[in-house]
Each structure stands twice: as structure tokens, then as C-alpha cells.
N, CA and C atoms as a LAMMPS dump frame, in Angstrom:
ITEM: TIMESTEP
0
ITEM: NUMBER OF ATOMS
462
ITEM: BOX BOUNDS ff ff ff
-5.0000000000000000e+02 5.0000000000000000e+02
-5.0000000000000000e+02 5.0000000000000000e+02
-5.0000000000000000e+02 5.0000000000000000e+02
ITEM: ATOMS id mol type element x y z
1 1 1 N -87.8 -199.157 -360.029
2 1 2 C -87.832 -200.533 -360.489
3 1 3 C -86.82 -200.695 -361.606
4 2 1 N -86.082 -201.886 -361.709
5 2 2 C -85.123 -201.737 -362.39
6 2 3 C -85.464 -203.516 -363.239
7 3 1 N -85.005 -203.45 -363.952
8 3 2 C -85.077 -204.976 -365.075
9 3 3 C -83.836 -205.055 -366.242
10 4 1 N -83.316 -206.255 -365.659
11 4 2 C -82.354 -206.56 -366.287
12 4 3 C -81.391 -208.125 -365.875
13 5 1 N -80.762 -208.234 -367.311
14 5 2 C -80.487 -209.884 -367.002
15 5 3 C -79.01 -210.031 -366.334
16 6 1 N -78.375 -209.084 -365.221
17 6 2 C -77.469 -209.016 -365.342
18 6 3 C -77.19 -208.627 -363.571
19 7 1 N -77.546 -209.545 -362.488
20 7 2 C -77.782 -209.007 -361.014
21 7 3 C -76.731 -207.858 -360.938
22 8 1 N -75.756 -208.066 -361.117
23 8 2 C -74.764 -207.42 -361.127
24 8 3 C -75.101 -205.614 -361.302
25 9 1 N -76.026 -205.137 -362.234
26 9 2 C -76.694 -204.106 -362.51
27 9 3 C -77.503 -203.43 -361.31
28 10 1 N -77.87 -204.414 -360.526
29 10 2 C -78.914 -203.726 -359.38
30 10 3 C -77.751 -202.719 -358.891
31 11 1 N -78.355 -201.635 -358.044
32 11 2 C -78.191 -201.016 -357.287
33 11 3 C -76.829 -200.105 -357.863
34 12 1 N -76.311 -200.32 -359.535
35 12 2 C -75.538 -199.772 -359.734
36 12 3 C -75.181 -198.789 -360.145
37 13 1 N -75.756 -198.282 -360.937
38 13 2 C -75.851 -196.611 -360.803
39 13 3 C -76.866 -196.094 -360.11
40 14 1 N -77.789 -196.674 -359.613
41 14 2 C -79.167 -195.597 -359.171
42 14 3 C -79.434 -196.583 -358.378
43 15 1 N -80.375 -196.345 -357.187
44 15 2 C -80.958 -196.697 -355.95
45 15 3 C -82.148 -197.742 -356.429
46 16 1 N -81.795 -199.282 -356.339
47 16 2 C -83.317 -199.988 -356.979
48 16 3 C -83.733 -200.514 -355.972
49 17 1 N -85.167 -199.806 -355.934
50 17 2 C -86.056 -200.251 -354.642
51 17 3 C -87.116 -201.919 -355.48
52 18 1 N -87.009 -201.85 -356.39
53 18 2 C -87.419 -203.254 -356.584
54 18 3 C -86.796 -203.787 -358.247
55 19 1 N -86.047 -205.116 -358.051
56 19 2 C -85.429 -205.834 -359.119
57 19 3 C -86.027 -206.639 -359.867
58 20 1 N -86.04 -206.897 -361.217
59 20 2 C -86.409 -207.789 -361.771
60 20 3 C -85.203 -208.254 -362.325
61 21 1 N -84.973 -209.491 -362.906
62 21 2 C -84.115 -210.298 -362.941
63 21 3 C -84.551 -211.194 -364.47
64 22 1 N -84.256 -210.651 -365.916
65 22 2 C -84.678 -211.482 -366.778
66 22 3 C -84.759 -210.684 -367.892
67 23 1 N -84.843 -211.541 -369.404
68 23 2 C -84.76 -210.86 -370.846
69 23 3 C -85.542 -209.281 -370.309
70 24 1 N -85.317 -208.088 -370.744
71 24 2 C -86.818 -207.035 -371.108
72 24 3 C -87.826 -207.315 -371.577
73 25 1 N -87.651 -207.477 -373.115
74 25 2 C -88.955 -208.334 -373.742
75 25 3 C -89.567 -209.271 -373.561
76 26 1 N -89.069 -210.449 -372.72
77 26 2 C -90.005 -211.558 -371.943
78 26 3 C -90.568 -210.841 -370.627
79 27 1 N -89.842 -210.583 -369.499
80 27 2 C -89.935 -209.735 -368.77
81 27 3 C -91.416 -208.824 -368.956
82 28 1 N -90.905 -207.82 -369.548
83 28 2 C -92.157 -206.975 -369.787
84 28 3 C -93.343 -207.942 -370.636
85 29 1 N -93.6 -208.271 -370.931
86 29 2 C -94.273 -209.29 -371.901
87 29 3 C -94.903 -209.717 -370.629
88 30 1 N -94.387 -210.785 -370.1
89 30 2 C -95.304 -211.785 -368.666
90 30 3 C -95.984 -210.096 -367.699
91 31 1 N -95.297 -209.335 -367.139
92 31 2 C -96.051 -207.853 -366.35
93 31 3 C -97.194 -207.67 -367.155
94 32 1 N -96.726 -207.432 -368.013
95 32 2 C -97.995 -206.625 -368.933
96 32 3 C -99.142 -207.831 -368.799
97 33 1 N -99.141 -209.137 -369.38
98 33 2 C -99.906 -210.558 -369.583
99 33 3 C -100.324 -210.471 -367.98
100 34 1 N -99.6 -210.221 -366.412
101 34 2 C -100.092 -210.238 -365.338
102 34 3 C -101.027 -209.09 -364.938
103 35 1 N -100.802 -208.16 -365.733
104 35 2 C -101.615 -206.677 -365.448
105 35 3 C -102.635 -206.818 -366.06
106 36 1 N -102.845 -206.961 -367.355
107 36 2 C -104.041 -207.391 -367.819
108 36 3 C -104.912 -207.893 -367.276
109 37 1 N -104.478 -209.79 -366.981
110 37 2 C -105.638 -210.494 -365.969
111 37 3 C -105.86 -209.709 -364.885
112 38 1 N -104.952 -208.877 -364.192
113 38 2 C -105.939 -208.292 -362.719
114 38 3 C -106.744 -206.965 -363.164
115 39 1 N -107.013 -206.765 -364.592
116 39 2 C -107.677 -205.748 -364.7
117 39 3 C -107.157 -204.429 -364.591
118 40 1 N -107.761 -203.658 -365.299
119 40 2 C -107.117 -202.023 -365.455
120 40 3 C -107.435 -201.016 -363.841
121 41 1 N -106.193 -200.605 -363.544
122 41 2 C -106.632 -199.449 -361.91
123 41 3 C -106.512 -198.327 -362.302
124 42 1 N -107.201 -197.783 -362.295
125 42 2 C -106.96 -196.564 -362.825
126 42 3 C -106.251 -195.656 -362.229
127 43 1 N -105.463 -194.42 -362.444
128 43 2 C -104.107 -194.134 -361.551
129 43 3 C -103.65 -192.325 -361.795
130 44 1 N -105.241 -191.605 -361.657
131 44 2 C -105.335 -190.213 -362.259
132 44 3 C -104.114 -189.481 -361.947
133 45 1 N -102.856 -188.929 -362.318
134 45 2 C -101.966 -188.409 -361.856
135 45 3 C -100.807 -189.294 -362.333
136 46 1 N -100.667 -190.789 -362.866
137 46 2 C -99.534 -191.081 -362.674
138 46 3 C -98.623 -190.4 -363.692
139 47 1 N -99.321 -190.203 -364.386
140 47 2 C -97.72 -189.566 -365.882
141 47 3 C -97.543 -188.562 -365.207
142 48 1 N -98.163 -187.635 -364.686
143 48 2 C -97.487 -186.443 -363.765
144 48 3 C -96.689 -187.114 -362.853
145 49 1 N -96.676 -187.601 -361.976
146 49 2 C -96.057 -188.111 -360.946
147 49 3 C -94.641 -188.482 -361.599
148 50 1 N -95.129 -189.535 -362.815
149 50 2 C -93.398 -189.814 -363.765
150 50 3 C -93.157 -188.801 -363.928
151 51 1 N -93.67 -187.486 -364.69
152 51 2 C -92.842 -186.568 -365.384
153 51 3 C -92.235 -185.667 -364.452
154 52 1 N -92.882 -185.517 -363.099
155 52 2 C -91.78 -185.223 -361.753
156 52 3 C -91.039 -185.756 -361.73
157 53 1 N -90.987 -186.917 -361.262
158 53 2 C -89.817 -187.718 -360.952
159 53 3 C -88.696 -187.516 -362.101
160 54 1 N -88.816 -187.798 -363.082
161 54 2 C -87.896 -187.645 -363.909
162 54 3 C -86.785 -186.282 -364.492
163 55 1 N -87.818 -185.015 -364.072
164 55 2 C -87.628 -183.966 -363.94
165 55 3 C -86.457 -183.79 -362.668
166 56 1 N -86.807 -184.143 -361.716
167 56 2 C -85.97 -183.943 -360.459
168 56 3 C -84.885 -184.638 -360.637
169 57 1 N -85.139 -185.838 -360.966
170 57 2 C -83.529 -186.743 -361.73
171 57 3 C -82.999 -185.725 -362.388
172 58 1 N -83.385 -185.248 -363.511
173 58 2 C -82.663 -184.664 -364.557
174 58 3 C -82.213 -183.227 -363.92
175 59 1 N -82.752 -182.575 -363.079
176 59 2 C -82.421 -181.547 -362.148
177 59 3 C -80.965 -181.248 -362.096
178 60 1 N -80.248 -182.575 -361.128
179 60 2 C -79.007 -182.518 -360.275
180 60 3 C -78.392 -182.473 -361.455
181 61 1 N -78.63 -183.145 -362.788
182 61 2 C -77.649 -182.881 -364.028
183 61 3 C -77.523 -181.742 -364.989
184 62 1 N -78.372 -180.9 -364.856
185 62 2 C -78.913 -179.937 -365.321
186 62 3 C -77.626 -178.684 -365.12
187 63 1 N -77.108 -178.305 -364.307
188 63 2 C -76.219 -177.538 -363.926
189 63 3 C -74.735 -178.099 -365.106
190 64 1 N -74.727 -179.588 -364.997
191 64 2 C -73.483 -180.117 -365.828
192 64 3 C -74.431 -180.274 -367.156
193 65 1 N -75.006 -180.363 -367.455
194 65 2 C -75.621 -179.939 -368.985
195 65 3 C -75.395 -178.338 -369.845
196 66 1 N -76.17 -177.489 -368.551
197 66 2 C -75.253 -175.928 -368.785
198 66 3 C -74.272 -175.14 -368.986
199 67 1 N -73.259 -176.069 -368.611
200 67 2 C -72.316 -174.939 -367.607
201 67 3 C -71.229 -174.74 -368.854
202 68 1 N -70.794 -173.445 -368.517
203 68 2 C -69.954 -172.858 -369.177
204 68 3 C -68.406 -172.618 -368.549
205 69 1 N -68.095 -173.751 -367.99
206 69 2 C -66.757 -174.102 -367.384
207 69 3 C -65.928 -174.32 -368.264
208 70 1 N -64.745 -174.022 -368.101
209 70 2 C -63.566 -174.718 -368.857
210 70 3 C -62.742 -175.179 -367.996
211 71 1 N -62.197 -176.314 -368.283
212 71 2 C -62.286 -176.858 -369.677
213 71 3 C -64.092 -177.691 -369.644
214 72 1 N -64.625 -177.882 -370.894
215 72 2 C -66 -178.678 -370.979
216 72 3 C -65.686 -179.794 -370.496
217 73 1 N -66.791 -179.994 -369.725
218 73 2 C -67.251 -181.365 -369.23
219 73 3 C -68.162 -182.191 -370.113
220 74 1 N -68.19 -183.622 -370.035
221 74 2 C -69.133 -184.347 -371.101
222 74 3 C -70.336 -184.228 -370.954
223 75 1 N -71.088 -183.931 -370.07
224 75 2 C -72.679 -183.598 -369.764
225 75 3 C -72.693 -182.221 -370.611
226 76 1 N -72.352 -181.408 -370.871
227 76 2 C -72.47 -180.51 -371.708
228 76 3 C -72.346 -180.238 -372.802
229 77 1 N -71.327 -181.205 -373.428
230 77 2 C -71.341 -182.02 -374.799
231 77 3 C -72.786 -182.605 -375.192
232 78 1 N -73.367 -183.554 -374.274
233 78 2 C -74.425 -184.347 -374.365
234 78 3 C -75.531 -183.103 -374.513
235 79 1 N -75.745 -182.308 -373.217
236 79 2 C -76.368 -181.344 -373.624
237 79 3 C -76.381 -180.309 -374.718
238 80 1 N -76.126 -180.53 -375.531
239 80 2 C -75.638 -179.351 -376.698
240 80 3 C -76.127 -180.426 -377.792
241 81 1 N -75.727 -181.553 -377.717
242 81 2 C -76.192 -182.584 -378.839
243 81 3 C -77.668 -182.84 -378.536
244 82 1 N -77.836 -182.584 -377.526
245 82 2 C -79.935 -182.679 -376.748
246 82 3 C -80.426 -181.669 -377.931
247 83 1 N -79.393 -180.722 -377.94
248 83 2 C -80.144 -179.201 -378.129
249 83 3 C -80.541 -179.274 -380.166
250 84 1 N -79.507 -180.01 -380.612
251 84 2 C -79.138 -179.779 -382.166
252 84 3 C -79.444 -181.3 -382.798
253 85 1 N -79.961 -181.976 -382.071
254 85 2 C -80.292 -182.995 -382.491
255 85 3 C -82.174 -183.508 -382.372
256 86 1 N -82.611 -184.141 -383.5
257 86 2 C -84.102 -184.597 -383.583
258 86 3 C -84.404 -186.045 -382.764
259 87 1 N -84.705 -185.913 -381.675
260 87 2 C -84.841 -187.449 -380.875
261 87 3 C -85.419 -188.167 -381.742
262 88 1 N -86.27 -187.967 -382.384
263 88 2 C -87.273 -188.423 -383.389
264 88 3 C -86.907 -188.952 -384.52
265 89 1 N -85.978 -188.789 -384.596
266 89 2 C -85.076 -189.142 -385.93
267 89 3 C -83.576 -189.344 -385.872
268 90 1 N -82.987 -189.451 -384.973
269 90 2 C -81.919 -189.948 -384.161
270 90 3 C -81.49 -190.859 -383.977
271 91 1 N -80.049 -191.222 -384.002
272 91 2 C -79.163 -192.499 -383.273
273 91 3 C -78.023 -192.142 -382.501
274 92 1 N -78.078 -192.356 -381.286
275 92 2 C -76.784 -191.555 -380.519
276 92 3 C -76.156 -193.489 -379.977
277 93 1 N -74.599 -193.647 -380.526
278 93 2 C -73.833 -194.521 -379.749
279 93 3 C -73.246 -194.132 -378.718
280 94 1 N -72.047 -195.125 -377.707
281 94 2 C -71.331 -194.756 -377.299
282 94 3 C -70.596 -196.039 -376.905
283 95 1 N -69.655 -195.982 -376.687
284 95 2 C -68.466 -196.998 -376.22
285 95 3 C -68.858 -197.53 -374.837
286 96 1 N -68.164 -198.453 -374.396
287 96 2 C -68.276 -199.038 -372.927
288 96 3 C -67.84 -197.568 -371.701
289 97 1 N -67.916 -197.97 -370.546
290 97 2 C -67.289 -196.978 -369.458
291 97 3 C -68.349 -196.084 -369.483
292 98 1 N -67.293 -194.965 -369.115
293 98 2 C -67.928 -193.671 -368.475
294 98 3 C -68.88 -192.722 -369.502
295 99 1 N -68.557 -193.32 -370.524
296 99 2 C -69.263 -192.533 -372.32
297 99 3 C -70.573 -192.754 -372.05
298 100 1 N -70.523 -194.119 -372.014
299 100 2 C -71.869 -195.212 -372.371
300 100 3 C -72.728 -194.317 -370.945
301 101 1 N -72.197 -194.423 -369.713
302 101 2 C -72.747 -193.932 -368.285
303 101 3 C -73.368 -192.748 -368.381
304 102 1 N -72.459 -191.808 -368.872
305 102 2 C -72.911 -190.696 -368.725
306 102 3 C -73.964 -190.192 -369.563
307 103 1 N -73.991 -190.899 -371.353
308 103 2 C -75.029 -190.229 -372.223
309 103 3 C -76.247 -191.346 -371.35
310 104 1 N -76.162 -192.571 -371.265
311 104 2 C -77.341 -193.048 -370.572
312 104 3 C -78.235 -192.473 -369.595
313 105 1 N -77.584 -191.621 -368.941
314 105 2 C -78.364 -191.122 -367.847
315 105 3 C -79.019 -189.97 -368.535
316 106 1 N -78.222 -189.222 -369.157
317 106 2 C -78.874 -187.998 -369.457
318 106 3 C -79.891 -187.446 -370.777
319 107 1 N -79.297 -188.686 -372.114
320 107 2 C -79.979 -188.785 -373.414
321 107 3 C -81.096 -189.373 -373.533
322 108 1 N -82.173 -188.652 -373.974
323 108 2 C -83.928 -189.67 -374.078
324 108 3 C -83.904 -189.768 -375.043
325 109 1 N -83.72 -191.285 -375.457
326 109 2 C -84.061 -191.275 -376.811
327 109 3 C -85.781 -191.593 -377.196
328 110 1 N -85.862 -191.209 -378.614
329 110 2 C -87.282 -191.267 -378.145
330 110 3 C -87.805 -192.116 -379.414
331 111 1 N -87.331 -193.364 -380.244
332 111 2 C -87.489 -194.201 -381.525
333 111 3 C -86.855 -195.373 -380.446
334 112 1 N -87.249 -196.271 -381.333
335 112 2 C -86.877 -198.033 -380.999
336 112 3 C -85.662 -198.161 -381.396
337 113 1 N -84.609 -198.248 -380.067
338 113 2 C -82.814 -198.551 -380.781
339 113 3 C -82.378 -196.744 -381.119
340 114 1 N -82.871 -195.462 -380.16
341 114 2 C -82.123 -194.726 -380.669
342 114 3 C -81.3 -194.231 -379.448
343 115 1 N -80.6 -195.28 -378.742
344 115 2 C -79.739 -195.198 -377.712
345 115 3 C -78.905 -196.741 -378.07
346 116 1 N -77.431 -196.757 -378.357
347 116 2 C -76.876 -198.016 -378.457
348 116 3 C -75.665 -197.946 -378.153
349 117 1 N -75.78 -198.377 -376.798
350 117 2 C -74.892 -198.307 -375.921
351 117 3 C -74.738 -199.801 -375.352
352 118 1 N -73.454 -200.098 -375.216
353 118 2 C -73.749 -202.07 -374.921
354 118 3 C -73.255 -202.411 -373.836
355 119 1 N -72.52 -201.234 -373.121
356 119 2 C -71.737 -201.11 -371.534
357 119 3 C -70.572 -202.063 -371.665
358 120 1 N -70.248 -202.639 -370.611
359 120 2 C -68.982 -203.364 -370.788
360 120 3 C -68.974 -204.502 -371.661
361 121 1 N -70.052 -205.095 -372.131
362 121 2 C -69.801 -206.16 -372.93
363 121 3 C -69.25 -205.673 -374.401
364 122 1 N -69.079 -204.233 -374.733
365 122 2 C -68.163 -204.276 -375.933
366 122 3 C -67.183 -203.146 -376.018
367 123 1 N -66.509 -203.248 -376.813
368 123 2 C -65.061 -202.552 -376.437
369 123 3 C -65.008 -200.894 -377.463
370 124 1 N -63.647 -200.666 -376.674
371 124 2 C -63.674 -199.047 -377.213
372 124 3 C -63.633 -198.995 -378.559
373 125 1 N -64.475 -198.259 -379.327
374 125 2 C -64.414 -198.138 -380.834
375 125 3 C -65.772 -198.941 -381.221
376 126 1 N -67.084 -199.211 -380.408
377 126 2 C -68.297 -199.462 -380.649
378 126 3 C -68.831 -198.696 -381.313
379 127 1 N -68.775 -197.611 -380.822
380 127 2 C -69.613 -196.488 -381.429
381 127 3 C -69.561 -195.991 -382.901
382 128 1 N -68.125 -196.69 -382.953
383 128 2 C -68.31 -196.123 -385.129
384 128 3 C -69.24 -196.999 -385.544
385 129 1 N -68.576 -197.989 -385.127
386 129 2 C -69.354 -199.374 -385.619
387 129 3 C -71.055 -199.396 -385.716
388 130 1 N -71.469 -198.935 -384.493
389 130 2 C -72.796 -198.769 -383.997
390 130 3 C -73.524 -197.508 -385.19
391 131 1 N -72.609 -196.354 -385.236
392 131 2 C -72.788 -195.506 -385.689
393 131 3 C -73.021 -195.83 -387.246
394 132 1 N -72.192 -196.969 -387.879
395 132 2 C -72.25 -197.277 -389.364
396 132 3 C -73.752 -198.063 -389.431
397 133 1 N -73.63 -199.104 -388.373
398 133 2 C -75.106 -199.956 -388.396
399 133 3 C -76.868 -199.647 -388.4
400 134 1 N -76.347 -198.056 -387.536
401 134 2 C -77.893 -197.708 -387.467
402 134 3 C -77.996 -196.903 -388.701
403 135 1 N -76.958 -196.049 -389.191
404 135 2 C -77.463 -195.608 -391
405 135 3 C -77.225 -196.653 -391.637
406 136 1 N -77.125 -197.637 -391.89
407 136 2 C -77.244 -198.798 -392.368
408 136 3 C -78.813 -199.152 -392.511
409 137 1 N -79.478 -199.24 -391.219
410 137 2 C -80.351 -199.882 -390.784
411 137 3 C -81.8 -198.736 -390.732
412 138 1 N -81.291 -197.012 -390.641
413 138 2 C -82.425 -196.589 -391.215
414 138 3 C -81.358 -195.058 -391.819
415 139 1 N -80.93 -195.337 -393.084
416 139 2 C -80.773 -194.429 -394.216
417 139 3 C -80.897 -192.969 -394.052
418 140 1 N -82.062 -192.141 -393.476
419 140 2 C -82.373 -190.966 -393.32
420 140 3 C -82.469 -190.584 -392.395
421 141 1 N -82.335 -191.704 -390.504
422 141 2 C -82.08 -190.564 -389.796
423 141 3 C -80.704 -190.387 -389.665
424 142 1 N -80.214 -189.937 -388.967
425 142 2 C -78.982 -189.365 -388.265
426 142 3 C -78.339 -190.138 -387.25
427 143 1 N -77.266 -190.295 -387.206
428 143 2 C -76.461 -190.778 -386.184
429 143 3 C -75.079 -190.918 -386.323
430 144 1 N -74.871 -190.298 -384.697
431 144 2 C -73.488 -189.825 -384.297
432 144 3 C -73.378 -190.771 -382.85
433 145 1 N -71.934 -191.121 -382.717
434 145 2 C -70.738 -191.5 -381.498
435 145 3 C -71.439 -190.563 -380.517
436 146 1 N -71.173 -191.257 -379.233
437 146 2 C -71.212 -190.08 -377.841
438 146 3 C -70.307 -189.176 -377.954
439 147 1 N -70.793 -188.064 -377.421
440 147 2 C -70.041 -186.759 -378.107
441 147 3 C -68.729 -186.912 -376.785
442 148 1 N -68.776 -188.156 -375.841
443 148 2 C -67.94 -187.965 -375.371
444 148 3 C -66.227 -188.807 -375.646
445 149 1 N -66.703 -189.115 -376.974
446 149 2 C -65.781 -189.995 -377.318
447 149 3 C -65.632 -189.031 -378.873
448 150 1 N -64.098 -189.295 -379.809
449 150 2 C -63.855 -188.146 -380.588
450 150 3 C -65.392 -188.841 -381.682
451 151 1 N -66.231 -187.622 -381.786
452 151 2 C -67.937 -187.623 -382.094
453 151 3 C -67.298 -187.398 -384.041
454 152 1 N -68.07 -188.355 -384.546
455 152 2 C -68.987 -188.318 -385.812
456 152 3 C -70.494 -188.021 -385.996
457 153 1 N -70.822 -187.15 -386.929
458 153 2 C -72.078 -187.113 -386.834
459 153 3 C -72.413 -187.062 -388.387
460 154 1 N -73.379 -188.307 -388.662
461 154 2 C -73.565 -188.587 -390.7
462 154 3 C -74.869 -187.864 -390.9
């Protein structure tokens, strides 16, 4: 399931077997307000079921997270910043293109806003910018550029 205000997004990096079309936060807001009224189903297994699924995603990338090729590839950059970095206390940017693509798929962030990535709507050299705003905006954690773009880390 995929949600977003932008049709253009369906089916574009990943396979969406069902679209939503609208803000996130309104969006999710009305689901949640529709789930409610039909009452709670109970669903023994589903976080397992996610944490498969997500696992097997992360699988096929897993090899380009590892690898000890030269010259380095950017999934292994990303992976290495997985490794030395606190999700928890974290801000990872990245520029439009293939930067923004590639840490998206593979970086969990795990705080509100600790992925800021804006895809094509903003241009190369986001990420300092992004990078100045979120220590701006929280002082003590950390945040660095996609390591696939030349990486700062404060």
C-alpha cells in the first residue's frame, strides 16, 4: 500500500498493489477515524508477518550493504552509516535523484523527521541545508548529508 499526493509516485520504485492518493496526515487521520468505527480485528501474527516482509525487502540489498568491492558502492556507504550511527538520535539528509532513492530504501529512521529527503522537488545541495535545519531544530542529536553525496556529519 502506498500513500501519497503525487500519482505520479505509484508504481515507482516498488510494486503498489493498492494507492492512496492524498496529504499523509489527513490521509492516515480519516483510515485510522474509519478503523476505529468498524472496530478493532484482531490480527495474531501481523508484526511478524511485517517484520518478514520487510526483512526479505531488505534481503536483496543486503549483499550491496556488505560488500567489499571496489571501487564502493553507495549502499555500503549507507550501510556503514546504519552501523555508526544512533537511529534514535539521528538526522540523515539527502539531495534529489539517486542519493535521496537509494538512502530511502535502505535507511530506517526511527524519530519524527529523521529521514529528509524531498526527491525532486528540491535541488542538489539540500542536504547541507537540511543538515543545518535539523541541528537547528534539535541541538543534541546528530546529523549528516547522505553519505552518498560529499557527507558531513555535526
Amino acid at each position: 500500500m502506498q500513500c501519497t499526493v503525487d500519482t505520479l509516485d505509484i508504481n515507482r520504485s516498488y510494486e503498489t498493489h493498492h494507492a492512496v492518493i492524498g496529504d499523509a496526515r489527513l490521509t492516515l487521520q480519516a483510515l485510522l477515524g474509519e478503523l476505529s468505527a468498524r472496530g478493532a480485528r484482531p490480527r495474531p501474527g501481523l508484526v511478524e508477518e511485517i517484520r518478514e516482509g520487510k526483512q526479505a525487502f531488505l534481503a536483496k540489498f543486503r549483499p550491496w550493504l556488505e560488500s567489499g568491492e571496489t571501487p564502493i558502492n553507495p549502499y555500503r556507504v549507507i550501510g556503514d552509516l546504519m552501523k555508526v550511527l544512533d537511529p534514535a538520535d539521528s538526522f540523515v539528509t539527502a539531495d534529489s535523484g539517486n542519493t535521496r532513492d537509494q538512502t530511502s530504501t535502505v535507511y530506517e529512521a526511527r524519530i519524527p523527521r529523521g529521514f529528509l529527503g524531498w526527491g525532486n522537488v528540491s535541488t542538489l545541495g539540500f542536504s547541507l541545508a537540511g543538515t543545518v535545519a535539523a541541528r537547528l531544530a534539535t541541538p543534541s542529536a546528530r546529523a549528516c548529508t547522505s553519505p552518498a553525496t560529499p557527507a558531513s556529519v555535526t
